[in-house]
C-alpha positions in Angstrom: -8.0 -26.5 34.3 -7.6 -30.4 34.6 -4.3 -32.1 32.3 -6.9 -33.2 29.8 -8.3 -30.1 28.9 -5.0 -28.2 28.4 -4.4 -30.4 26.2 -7.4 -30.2 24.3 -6.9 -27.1 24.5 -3.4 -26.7 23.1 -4.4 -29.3 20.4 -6.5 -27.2 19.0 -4.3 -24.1 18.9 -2.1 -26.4 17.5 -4.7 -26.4 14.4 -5.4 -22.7 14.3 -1.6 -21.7 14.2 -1.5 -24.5 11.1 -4.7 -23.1 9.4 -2.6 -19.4 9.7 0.3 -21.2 8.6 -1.2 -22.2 5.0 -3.4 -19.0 5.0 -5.6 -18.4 2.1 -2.8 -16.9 -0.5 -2.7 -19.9 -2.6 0.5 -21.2 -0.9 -0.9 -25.2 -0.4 0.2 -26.6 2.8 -0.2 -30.4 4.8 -3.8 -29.3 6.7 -5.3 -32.8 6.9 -2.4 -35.1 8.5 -1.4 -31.7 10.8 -4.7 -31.7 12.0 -5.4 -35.6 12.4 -2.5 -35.9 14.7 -2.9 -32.3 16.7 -3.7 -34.3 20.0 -1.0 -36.9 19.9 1.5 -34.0 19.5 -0.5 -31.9 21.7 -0.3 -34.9 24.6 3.6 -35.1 23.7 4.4 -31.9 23.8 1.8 -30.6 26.5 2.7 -33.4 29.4 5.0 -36.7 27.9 8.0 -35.1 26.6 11.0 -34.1 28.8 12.7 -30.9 27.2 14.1 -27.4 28.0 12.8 -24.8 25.0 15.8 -22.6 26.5 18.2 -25.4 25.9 17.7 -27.5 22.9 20.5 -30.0 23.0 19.9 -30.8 27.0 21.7 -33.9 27.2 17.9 -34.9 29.3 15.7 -34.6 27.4 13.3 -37.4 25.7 13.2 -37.1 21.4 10.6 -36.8 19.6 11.1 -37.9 15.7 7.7 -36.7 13.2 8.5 -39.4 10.6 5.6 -37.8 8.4 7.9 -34.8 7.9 5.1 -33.3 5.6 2.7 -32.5 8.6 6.0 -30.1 10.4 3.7 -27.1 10.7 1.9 -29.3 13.5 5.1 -29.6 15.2 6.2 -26.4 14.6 2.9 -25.0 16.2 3.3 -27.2 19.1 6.8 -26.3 19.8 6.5 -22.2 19.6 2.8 -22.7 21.8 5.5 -24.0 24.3 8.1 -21.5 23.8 11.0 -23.1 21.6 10.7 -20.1 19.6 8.3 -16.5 18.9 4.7 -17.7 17.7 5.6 -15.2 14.9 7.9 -17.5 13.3 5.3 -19.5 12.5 3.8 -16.7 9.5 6.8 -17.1 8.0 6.7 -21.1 7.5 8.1 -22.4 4.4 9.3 -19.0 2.9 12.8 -18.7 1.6 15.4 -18.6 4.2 12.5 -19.2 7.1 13.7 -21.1 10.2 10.5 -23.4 9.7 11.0 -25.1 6.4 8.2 -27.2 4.4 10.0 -30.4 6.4 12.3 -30.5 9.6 15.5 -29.3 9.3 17.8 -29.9 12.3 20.2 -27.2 11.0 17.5 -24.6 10.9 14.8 -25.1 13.6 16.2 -25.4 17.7 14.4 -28.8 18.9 14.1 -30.9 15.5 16.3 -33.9 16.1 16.3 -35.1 12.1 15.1 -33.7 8.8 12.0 -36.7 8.1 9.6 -36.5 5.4 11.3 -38.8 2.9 8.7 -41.1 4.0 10.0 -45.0 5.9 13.3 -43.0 7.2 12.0 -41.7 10.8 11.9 -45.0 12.5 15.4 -46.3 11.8 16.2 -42.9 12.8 14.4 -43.4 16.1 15.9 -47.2 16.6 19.7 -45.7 16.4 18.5 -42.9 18.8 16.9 -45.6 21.2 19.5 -47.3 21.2 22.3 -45.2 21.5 20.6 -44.0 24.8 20.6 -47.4 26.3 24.4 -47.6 24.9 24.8 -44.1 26.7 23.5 -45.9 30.1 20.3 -43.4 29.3 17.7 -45.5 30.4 15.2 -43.3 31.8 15.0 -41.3 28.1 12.8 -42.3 26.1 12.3 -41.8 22.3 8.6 -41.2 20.3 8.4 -41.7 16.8 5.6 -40.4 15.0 4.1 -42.1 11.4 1.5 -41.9 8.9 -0.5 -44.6 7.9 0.0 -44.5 4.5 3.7 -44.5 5.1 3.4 -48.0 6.3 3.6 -48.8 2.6 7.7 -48.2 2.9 9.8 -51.2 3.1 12.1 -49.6 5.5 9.4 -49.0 8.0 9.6 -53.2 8.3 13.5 -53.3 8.4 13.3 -50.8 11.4 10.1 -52.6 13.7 12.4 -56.0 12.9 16.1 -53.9 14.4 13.8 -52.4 17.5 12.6 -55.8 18.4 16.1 -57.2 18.5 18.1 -55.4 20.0 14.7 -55.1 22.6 14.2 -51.1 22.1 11.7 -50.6 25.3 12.4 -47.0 25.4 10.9 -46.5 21.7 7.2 -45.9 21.2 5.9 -45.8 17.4 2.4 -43.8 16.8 0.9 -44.3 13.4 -1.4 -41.0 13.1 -4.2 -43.7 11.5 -6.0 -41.5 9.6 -7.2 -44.1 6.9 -6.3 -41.8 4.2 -3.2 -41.0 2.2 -2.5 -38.1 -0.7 -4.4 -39.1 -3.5 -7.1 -41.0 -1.2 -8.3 -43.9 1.1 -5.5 -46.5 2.2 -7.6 -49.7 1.1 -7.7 -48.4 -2.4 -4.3 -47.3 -3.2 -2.1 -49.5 -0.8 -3.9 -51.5 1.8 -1.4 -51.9 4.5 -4.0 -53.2 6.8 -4.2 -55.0 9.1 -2.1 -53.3 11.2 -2.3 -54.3 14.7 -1.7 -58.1 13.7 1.7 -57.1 11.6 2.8 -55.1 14.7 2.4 -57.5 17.0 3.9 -60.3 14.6 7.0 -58.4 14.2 7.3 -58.9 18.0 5.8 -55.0 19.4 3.8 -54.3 22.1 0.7 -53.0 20.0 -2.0 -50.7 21.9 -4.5 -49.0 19.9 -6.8 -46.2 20.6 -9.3 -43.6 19.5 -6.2 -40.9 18.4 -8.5 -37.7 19.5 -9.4 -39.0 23.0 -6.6 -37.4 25.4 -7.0 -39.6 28.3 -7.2 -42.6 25.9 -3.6 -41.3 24.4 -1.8 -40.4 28.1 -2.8 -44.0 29.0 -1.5 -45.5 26.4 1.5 -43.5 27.0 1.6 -45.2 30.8 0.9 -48.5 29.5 4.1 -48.5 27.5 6.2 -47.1 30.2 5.6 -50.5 32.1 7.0 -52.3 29.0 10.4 -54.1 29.2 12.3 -56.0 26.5 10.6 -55.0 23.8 8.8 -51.3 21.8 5.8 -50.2 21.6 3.3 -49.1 18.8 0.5 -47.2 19.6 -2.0 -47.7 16.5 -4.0 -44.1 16.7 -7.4 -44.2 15.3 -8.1 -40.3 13.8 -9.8 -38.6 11.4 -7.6 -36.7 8.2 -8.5 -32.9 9.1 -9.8 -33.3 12.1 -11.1 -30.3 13.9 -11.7 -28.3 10.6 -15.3 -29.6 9.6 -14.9 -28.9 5.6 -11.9 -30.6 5.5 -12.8 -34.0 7.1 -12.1 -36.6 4.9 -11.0 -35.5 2.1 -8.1 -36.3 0.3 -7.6 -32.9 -1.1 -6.6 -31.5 2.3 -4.1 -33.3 2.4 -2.2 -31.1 1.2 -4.1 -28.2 -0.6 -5.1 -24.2 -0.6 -7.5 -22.6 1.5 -9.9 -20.5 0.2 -10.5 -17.5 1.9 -14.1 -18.4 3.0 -12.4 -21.4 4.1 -9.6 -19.6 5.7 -12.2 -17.7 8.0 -14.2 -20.5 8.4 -11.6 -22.8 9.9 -10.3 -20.2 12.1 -14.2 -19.5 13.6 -14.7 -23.0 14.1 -11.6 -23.0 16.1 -11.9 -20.1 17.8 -15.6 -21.6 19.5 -13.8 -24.8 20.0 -10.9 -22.8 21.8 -13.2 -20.5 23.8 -15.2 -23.1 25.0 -11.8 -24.8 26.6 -10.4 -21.6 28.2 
């Protein structure tokens, strides 16, 4: 099996082990945004990221910061498919006294660098990391911050591009999971933050954007910004909100909703073909 297929492949376990995550109980859970950004993680996790599951705190390893703490249960998949932790951790996301909370928690979960999800705060959290490496003498680490689109509406996202630019953070790499849609619907009509790639590149970034589902697409651009000195990079990833999950395309209320039970086994058969047809 070629790198590009495993990934595919482990993307779109990443999306089953969510869809079992929020099961069909009435517990309502972040399917949309989990599922629009199952191949970036997937690529991060599956081939860009330098870790040891055995040994969280490896002084080594390359940090990855999910600024969109609402979509953890993507992360969370991604990280026991690779063996931080038991896969059955994962049924017992977001119950009382879980390991895998309803957003990161460093204190709880081996592998989560910060607790995100108060949306704006993950990349300042990535420029001190970034740059403490390089203040470290670190400088093959590297550090990937992962946003949402919507979240681009958060003042402090600005404050952080403008620190990573001058103090020349080439070992950070932004992704904004650009899904076009936020909780209560599409970007343009509740808080048009667009357009993107100009504002990136104005605050002084290296801006690369890309079709956010397309695996070869996303290791390149990973490449690309290795090559970059002097300043970060944003990669501006084109998806689709619930991606993968047919009924849930596009629509806001999967952004964090229940599941039915016909949608429950719906969303697991469609994922199960999808996953055959990749083994």
């Amino acid at each position: 099996m070629n790198k590009v297929n495993e990934i595919s492949l482990l993307a779109n376990k990443i999306r089953r082990d969510t869809v079992q995550m929020i099961g069909c109980k009435g517990q309502v859970g972040h399917l949309g945004g989990s599922c629009s950004s199952a191949e970036i993680v997937a690529a991060l996790f599956g081939c860009r990221l330098r870790f040891r599951p055995g040994d969280p705190q490896w002084e080594g390893r390359d940090k990855f910061i999910y600024s969109k703490g609402h979509a953890a249960i993507a992360q969370y998949a991604a990280m026991a498919e690779v063996g931080y932790f038991p896969t059955e951790e994962l049924w017992k996301a977001k119950e009382l006294g879980s390991m895998l909370q309803g957003h990161p928690d460093r204190l709880k979960t081996p592998g989560i660098e910060a607790g995100t999800g108060s949306l704006g705060q993950g990349l300042s959290i990535a420029v001190g990391m970034s740059l403490a490496m390089k203040l470290d003498g670190r400088f093959d680490n590297r550090v990937y911050c992962v946003m949402g689109d919507g979240e681009m509406a958060e003042g402090q996202i600005w404050e952080a591009a403008m620190a990573a630019v001058n103090f020349k953070l080439d070992n950070l790499v932004g992704i904004i999971d650009r899904n076009i849609m936020q909780a209560t619907g599409f970007i343009t009509e509740r808080f048009n933050t667009n357009p993107l790639a100009e504002k990136w590149a104005g605050f002084g970034w290296h801006v690369i954007e890309i079709d956010g589902h397309d695996i070869q697409a996303i290791l390149d651009a990973f490449d690309e910004a290795l090559g970059i000195t002097g300043r970060p990079t944003v990669i501006i990833a084109n998806t689709v909100k619930g991606k993968g999950v047919s009924f849930a395309e596009n629509q806001a209320a999967f952004h964090n909703g229940a599941l039915t039970k016909e949608q429950y086994d719906s969303a697991l058969a469609e994922l199960d073909d999808k996953i055959a047809a990749l083994s």
